[in-house]
C-alpha positions as CSV (number, residue, x, y, z in Angstrom):
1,X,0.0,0.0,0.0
2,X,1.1,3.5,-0.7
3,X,-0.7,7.1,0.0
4,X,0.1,9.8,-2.4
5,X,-0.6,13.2,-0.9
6,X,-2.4,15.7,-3.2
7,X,-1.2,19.3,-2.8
8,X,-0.5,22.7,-4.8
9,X,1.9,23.5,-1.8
10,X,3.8,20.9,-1.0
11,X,5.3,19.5,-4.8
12,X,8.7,18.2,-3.0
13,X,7.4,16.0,-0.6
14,X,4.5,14.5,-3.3
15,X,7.3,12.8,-5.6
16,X,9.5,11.5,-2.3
17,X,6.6,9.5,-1.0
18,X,5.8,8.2,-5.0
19,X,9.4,7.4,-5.1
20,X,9.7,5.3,-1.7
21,X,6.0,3.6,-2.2
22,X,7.1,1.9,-5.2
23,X,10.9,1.0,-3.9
24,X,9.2,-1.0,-0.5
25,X,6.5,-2.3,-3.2
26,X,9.5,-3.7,-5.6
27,X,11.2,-4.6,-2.9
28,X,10.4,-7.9,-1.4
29,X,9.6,-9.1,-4.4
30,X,13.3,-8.9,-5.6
31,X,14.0,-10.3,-2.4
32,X,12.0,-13.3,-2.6
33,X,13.3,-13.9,-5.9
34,X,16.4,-13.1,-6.0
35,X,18.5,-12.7,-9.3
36,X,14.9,-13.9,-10.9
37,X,13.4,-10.6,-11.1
38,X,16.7,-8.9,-12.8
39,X,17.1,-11.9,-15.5
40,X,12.9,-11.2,-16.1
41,X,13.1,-7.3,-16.9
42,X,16.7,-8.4,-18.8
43,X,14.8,-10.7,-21.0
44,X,11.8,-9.0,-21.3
45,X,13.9,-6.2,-22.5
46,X,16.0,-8.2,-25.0
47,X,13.2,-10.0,-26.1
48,X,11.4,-6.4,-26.9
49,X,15.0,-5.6,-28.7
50,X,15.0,-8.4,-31.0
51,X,11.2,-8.7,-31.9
52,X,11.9,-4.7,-33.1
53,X,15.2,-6.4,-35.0
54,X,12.9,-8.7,-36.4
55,X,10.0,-6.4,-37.2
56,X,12.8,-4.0,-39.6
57,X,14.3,-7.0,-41.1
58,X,10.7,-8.2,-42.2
59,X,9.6,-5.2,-43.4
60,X,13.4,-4.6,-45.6
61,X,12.8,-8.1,-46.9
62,X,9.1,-7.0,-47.8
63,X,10.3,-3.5,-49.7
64,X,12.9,-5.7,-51.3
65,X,10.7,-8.2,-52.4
66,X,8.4,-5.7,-54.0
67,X,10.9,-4.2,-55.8
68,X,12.1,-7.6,-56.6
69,X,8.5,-8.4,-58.1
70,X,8.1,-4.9,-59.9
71,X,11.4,-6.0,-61.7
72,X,10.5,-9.4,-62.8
73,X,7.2,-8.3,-63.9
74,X,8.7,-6.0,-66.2
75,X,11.3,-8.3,-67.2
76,X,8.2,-10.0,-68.2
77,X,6.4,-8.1,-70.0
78,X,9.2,-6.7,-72.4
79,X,9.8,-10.5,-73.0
80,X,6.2,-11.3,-73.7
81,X,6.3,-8.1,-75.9
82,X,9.8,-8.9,-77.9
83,X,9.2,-12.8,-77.8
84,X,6.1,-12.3,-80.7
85,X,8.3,-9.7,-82.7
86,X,11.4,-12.1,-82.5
87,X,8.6,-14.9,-83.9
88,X,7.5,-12.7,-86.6
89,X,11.2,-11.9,-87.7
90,X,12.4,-15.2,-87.9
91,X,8.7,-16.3,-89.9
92,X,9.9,-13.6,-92.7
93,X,13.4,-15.0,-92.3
94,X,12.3,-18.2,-93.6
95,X,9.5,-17.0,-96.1
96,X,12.1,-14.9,-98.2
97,X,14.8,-17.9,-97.8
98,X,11.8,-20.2,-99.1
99,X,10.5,-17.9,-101.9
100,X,14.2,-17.5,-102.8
101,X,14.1,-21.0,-103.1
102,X,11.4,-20.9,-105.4
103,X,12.6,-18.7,-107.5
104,X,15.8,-20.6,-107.9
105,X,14.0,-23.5,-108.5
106,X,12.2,-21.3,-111.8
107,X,15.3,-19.7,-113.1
108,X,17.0,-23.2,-113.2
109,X,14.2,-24.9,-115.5
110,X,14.1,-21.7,-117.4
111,X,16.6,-19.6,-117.7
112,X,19.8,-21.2,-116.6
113,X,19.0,-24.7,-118.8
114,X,18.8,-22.3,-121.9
115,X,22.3,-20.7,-120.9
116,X,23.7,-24.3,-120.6
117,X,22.3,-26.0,-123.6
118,X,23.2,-22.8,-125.7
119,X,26.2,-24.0,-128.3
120,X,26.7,-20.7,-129.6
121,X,29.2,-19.7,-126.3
122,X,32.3,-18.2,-128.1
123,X,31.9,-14.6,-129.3
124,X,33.8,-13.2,-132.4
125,X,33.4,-10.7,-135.8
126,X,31.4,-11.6,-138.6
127,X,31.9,-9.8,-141.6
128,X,28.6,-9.4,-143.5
129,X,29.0,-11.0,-147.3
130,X,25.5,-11.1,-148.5
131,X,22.2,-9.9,-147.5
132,X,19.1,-10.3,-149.4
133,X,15.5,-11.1,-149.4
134,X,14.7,-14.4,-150.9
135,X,10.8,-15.1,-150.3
136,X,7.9,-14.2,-148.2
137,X,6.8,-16.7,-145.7
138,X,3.7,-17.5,-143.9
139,X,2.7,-16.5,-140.8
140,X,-0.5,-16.8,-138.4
141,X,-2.1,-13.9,-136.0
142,X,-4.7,-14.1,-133.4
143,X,-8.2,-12.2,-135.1
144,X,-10.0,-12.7,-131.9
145,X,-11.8,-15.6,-130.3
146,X,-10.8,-18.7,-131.7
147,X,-10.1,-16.7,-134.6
148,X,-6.7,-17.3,-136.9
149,X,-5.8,-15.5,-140.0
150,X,-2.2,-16.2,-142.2
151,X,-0.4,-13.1,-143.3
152,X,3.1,-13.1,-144.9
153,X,6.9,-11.4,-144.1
154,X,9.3,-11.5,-146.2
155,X,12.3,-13.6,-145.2
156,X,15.9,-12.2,-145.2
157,X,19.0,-14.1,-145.6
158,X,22.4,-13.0,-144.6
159,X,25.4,-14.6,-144.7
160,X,28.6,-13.8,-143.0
161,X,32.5,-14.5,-142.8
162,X,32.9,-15.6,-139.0
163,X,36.7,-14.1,-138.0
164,X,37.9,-13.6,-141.1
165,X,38.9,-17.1,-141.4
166,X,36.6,-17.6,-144.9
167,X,34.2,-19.6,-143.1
168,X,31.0,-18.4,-144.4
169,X,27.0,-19.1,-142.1
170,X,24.3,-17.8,-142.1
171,X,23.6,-15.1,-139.5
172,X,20.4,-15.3,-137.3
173,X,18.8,-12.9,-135.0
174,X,18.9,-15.1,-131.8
175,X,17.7,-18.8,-130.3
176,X,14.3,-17.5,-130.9
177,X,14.3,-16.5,-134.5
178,X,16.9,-19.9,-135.1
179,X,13.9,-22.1,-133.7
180,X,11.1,-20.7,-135.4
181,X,12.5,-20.4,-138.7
182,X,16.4,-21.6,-139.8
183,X,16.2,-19.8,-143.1
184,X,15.4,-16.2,-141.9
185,X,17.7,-13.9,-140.6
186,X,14.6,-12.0,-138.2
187,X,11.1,-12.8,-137.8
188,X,8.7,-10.3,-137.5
189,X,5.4,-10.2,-135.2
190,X,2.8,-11.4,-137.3
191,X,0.4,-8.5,-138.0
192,X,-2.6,-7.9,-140.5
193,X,-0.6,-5.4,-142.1
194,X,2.2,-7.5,-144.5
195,X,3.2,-3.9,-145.5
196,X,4.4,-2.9,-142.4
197,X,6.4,-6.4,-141.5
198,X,8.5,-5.6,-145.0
199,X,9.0,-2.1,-144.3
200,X,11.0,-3.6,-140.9
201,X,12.7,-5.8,-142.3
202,X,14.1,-4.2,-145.3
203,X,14.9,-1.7,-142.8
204,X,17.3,-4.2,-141.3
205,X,18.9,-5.2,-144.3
206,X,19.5,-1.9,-144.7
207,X,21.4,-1.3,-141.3
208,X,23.4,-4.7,-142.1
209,X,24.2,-3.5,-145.2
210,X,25.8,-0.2,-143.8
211,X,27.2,-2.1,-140.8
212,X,29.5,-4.9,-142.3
213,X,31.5,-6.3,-139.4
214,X,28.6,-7.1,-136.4
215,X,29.6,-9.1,-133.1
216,X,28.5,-12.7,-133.1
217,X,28.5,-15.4,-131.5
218,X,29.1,-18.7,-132.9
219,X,29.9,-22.7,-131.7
220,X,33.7,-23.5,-131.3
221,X,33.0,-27.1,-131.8
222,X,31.1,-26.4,-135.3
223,X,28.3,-28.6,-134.9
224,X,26.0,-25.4,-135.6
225,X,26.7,-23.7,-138.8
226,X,24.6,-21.1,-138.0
227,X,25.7,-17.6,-135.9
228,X,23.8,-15.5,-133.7
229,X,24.4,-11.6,-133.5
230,X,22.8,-11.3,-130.1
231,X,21.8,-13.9,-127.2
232,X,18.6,-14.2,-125.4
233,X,20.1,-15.5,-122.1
234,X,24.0,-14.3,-122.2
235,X,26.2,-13.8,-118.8
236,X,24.9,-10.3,-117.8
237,X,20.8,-11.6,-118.1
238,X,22.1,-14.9,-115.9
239,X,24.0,-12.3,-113.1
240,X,20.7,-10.0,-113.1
241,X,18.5,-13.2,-113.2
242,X,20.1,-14.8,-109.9
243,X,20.8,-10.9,-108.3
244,X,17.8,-10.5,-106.7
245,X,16.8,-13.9,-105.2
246,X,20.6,-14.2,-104.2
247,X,19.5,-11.0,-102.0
248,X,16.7,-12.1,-101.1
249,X,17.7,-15.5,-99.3
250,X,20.8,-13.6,-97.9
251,X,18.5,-11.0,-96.4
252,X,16.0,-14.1,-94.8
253,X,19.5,-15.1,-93.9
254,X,21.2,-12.2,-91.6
255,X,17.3,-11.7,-90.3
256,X,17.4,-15.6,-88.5
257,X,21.0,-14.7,-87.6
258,X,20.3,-11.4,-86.2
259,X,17.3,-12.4,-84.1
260,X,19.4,-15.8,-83.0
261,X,21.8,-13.4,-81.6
262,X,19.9,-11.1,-79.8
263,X,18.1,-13.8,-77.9
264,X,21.5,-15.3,-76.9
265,X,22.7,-12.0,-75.9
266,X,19.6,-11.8,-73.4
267,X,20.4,-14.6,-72.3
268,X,23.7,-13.9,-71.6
269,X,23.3,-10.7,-70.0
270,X,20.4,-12.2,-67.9
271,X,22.8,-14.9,-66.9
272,X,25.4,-12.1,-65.8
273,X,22.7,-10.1,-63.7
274,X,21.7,-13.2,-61.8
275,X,25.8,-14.2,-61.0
276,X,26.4,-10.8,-59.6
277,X,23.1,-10.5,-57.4
């Protein structure tokens, strides 16, 4: 028990009897005790020390781990945005590689196997001899539907000295004109008009005439006695023919590469971030 006395007057003598009321309350209480009560408020205070430890380590670990969650959640959403980019890139990768493909595919059964079976492969100078027009010849044009008239060219003949070596063939136009007609220099389109297919080629003769040493192009082996003054599918047409799908499949190429790289570059750099956390 313990009497505080209440008074304006007296402030001094108030906190001396607080002060000795609570050491004779403590007191026996120690006494009974003995080191009991000191190890109690020791623990009680350590204990109160450590739960605050653990209280700021929990709530560091919890800011942490938020910022740790904000990071991987963008990490994950600029992979789900590249990840269908990187898809599309690599899907026109292959489509160019495969319409490259195609198109070699074309050129060979085309282009490339009339470049190869072609005997006329050496070029030289042909010196024009002779160039006259023997006959007209028949010819066919379309009139409409189902519809077929004949109309007539005339049909020029030159002959030329391949080299100056006193061989003397007959010149042709190209593969073209040699397949549709081995007599004829040229071959006109057929038109209604037979007037206007002599007027061209008499115009030609004329050139030839004026012009008598032409380029040519003629066999080496001599199994063709005929020469060609120009070639449908020579060396340049080839290059220009295989340029662009050559380009192409490269591109579709370095686009796969490119993408392949940048993904293992994430990965690497990802790999990096994770070893020096």
């Amino acid at each position: 028990m313990f009497v505080v006395y209440v008074g304006v007057k007296q402030p001094n003598i108030k906190v001396a009897t607080i002060h000795r009321s609570f050491q004779q309350s403590f007191r026996p209480a120690s006494g009974r005790k003995g080191g009991r009560g000191t190890s109690g408020k020791m623990f009680f205070v350590a204990g109160a020390k450590s739960g605050g430890g653990s209280g700021g380590g929990g709530e560091r670990r919890s800011i942490y781990q938020k910022f740790r969650e904000v990071d991987l959640l963008d990490k994950k959403k600029t992979v789900t945005a590249l990840k269908p980019g990187e898809d599309r890139a690599i899907l026109l990768g292959l489509g160019m590689i495969l319409s490259s493909v195609m198109m070699y595919f074309v050129l060979g059964i085309t282009i490339l196997r009339s470049y190869a079976d072609s005997v006329w492969t050496e070029e030289g100078v042909c010196v024009v001899l002779n160039s006259t027009v023997t006959t007209d010849m028949n010819c066919s044009y379309n009139c409409g539907s189902d519809c077929w008239r004949v109309s007539k060219y005339p049909c020029l003949q030159v002959f030329v000295s391949v080299n100056n070596t006193g061989r003397i063939s007959r010149l042709s136009h190209n593969e073209e004109t040699q397949d549709i007609s081995s007599e004829c220099f040229y071959v006109p389109r057929c038109q209604k008009d037979s007037a206007a297919m002599h007027v061209i080629v008499m115009n030609i003769s004329e050139r030839l005439k004026v012009n008598q040493q032409v380029p040519c192009f003629y066999d080496p082996s001599e199994q063709q006695e005929t020469v060609l003054l120009t070639r449908l599918y020579d060396h340049s047409v080839v290059f220009h023919s295989l340029l662009w799908p050559s380009c192409m499949l490269i591109g579709g190429a370095l686009i796969i590469v490119m993408v392949k790289l940048t993904q293992y570059l994430s990965r690497l750099c990802e790999e990096i971030g994770k070893i020096k956390r």
